[in-house]
Backbone as JSON, one array per atom type, in Angstrom:
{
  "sequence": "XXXXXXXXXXXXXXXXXXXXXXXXXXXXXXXXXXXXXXXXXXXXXXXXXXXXXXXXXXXXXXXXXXXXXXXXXXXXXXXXXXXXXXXXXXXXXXXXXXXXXXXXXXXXXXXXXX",
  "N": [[44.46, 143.76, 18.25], [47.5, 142.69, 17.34], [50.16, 139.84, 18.03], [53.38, 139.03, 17.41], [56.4, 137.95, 17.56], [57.35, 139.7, 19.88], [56.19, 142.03, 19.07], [54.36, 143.91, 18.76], [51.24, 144.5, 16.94], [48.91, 147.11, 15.91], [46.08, 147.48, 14.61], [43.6, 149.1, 12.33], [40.97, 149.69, 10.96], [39.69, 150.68, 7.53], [36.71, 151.77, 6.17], [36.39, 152.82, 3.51], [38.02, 152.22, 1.56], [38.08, 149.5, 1.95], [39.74, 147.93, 3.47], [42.03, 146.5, 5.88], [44.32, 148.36, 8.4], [47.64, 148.7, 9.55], [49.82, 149.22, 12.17], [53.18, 148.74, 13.79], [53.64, 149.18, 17.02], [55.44, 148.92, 19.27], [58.44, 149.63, 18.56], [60.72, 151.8, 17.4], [60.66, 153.01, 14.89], [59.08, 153.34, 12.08], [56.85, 151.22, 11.19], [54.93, 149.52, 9.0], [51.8, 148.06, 8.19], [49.35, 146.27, 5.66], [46.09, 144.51, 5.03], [43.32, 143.17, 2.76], [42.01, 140.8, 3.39], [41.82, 139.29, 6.72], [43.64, 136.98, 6.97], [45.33, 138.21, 5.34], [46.14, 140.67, 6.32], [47.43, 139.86, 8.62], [49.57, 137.91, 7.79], [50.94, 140.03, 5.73], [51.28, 141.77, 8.38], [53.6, 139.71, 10.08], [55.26, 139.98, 7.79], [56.4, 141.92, 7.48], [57.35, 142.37, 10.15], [59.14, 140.51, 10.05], [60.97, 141.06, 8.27], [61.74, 143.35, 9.21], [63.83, 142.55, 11.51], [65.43, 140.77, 10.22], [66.25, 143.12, 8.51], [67.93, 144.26, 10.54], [69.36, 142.28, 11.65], [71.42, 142.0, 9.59], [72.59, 144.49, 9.69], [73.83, 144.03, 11.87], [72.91, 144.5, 14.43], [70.43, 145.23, 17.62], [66.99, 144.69, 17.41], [65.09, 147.74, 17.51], [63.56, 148.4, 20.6], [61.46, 150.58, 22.31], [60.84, 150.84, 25.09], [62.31, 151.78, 28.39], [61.17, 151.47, 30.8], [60.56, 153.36, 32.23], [58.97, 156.04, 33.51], [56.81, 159.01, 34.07], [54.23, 160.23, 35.58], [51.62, 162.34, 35.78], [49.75, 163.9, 38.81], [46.65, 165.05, 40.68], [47.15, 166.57, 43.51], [45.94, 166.1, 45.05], [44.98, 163.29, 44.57], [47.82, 162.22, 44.24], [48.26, 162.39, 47.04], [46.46, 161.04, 48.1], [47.49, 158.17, 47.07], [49.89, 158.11, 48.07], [49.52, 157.39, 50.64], [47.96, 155.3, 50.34], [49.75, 153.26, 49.41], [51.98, 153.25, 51.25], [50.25, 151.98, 53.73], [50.16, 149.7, 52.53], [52.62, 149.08, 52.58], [54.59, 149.34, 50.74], [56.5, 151.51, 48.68], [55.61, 154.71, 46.85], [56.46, 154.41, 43.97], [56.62, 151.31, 43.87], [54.15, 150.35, 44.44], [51.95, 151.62, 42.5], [53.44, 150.46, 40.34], [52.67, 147.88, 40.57], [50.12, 148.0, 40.62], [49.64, 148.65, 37.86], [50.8, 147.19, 36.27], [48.89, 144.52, 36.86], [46.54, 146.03, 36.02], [47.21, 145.53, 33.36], [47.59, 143.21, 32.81], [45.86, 141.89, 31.47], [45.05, 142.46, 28.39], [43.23, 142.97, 26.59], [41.05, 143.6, 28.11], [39.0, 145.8, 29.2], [39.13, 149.76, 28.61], [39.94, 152.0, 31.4]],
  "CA": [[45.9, 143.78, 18.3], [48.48, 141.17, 16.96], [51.78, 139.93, 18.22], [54.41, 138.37, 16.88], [57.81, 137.81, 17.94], [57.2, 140.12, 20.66], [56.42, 142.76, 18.5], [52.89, 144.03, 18.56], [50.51, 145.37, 16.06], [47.55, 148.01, 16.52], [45.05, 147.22, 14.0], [41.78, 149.71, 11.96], [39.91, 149.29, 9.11], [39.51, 151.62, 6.61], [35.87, 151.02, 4.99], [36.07, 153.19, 2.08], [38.81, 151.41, 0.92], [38.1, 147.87, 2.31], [41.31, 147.41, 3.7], [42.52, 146.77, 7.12], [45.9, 148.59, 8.1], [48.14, 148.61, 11.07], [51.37, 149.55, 12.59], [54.28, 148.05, 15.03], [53.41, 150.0, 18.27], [56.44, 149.08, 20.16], [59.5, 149.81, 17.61], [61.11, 153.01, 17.65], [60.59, 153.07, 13.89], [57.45, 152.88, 11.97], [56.45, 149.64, 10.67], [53.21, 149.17, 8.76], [50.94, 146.76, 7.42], [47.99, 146.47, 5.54], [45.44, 143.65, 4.02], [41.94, 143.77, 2.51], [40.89, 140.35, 4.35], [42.69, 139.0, 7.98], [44.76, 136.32, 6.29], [46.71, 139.0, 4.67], [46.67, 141.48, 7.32], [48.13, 138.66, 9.2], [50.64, 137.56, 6.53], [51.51, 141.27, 6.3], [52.04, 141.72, 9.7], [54.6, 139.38, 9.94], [56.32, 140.2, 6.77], [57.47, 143.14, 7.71], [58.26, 142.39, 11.06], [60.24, 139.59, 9.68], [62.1, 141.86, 6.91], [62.66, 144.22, 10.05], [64.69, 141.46, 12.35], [66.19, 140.16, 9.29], [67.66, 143.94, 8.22], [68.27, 144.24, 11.92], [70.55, 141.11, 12.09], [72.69, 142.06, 8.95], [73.24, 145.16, 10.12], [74.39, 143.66, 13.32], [71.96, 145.68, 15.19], [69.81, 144.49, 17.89], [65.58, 145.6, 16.73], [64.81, 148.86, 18.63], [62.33, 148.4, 21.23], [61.58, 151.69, 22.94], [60.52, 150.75, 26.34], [63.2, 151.71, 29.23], [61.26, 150.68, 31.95], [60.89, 154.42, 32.95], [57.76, 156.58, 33.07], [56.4, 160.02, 34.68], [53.08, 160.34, 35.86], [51.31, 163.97, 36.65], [48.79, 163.34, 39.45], [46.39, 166.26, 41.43], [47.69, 167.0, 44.6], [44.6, 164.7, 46.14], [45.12, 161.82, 43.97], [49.26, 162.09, 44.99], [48.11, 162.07, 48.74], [45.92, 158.93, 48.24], [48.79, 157.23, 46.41], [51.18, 157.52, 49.05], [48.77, 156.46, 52.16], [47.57, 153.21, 50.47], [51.38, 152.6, 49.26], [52.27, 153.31, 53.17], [49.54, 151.14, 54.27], [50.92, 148.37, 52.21], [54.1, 148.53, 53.22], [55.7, 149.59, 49.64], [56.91, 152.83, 48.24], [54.5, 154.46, 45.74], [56.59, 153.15, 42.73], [56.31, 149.84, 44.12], [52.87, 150.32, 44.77], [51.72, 151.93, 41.0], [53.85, 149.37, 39.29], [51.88, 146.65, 40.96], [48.85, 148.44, 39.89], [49.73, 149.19, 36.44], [51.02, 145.37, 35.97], [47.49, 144.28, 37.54], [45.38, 146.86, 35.4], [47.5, 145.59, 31.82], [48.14, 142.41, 31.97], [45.01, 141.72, 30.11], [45.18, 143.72, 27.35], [41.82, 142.91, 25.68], [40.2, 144.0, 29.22], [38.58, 147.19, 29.11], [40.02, 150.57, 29.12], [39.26, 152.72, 32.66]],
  "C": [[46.45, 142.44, 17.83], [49.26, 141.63, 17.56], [52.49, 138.98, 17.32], [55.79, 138.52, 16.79], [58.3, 139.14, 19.04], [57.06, 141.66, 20.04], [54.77, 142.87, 18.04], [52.39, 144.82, 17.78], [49.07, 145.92, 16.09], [47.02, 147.97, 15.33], [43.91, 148.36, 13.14], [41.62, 149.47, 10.8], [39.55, 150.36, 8.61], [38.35, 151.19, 5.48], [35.59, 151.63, 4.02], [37.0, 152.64, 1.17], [39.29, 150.07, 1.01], [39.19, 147.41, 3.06], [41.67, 147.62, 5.54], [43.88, 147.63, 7.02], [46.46, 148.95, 9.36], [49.49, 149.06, 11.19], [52.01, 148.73, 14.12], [54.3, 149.37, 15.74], [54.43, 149.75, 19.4], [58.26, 148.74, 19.33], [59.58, 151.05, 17.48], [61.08, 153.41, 16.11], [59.11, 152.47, 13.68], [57.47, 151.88, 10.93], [55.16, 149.84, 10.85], [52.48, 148.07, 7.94], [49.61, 146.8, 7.14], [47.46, 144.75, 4.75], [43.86, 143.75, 3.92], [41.1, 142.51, 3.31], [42.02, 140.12, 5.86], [43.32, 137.94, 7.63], [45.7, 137.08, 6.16], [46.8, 140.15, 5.58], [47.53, 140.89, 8.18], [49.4, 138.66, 8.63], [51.25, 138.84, 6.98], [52.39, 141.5, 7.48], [53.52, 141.09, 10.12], [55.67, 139.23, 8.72], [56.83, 141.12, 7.25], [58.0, 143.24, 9.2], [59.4, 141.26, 11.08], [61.48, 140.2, 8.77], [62.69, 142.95, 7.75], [63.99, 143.81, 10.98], [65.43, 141.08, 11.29], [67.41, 141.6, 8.95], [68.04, 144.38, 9.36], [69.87, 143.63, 12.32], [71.31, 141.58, 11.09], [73.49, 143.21, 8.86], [73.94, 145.25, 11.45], [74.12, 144.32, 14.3], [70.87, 144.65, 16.2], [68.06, 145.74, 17.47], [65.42, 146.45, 17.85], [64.06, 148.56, 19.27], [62.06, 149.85, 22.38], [61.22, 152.18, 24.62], [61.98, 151.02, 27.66], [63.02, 151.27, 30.33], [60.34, 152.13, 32.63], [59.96, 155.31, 32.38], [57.48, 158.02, 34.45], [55.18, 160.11, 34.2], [52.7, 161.75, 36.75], [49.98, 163.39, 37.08], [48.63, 164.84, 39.95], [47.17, 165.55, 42.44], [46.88, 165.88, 45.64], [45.33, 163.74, 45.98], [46.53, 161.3, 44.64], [49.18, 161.78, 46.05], [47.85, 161.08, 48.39], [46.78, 158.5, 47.8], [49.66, 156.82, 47.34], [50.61, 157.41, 50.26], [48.5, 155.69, 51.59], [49.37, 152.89, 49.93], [51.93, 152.16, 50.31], [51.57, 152.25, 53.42], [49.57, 149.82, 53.57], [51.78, 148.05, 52.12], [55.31, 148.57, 51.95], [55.8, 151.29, 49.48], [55.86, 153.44, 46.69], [55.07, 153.57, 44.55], [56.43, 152.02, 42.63], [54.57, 149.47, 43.57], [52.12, 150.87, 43.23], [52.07, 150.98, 40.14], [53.1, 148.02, 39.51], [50.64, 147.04, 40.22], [48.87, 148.22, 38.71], [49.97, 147.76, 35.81], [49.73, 144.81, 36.1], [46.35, 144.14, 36.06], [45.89, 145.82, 33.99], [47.49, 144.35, 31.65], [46.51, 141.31, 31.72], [44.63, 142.4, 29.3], [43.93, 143.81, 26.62], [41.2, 143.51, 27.16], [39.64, 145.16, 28.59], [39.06, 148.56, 29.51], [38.95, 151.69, 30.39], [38.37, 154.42, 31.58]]
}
């Protein structure tokens, strides 16, 4: 993954055609980028998220970011119970208690996925 200017990019390589190529994963619009070594995937990267903020600002627009904050989660019927006895037993409400988790679990993003 890259960031840049809070504006992150998801990364693969394409080896029949040598070429890395990526997209802006938190823009409500698709933004892409490609280069054949990581200099210019790099470069890339921030060209076009620079040419996006730039036609952003002269359209007097602020850049989309698509996050509200606001998420639904389908849990079994078990899993739901356990959720809301350790939430209880720590004295928050599940959302409390998930968002702590979920903050926890992400905020190393290179970690490993469950």
């Amino acid at each position: 993954m890259l960031e840049y200017l809070s504006f992150i990019g998801e990364v693969d390589f394409d080896e029949g055609a040598s070429t890395f190529y990526g997209k802006v994963i938190n823009a409500n619009i698709l933004i892409s980028f490609r280069g054949r070594t990581v200099e210019e995937l790099v470069q890339s990267f921030h060209d076009v998220v620079d040419t996006y903020v730039e036609d952003c600002r002269q359209e007097g627009r602020e850049p989309e970011k698509p996050y509200s904050g606001k998420i639904t989660v389908r849990l079994e019927p078990t899993v739901h119970k356990r959720v809301a006895i350790k939430a209880a037993s720590c004295k928050k409400s599940m959302n409390e208690y998930l968002a702590k988790l979920i903050e926890r679990d992400t905020a190393d993003l290179a970690s490993a996925c469950p």
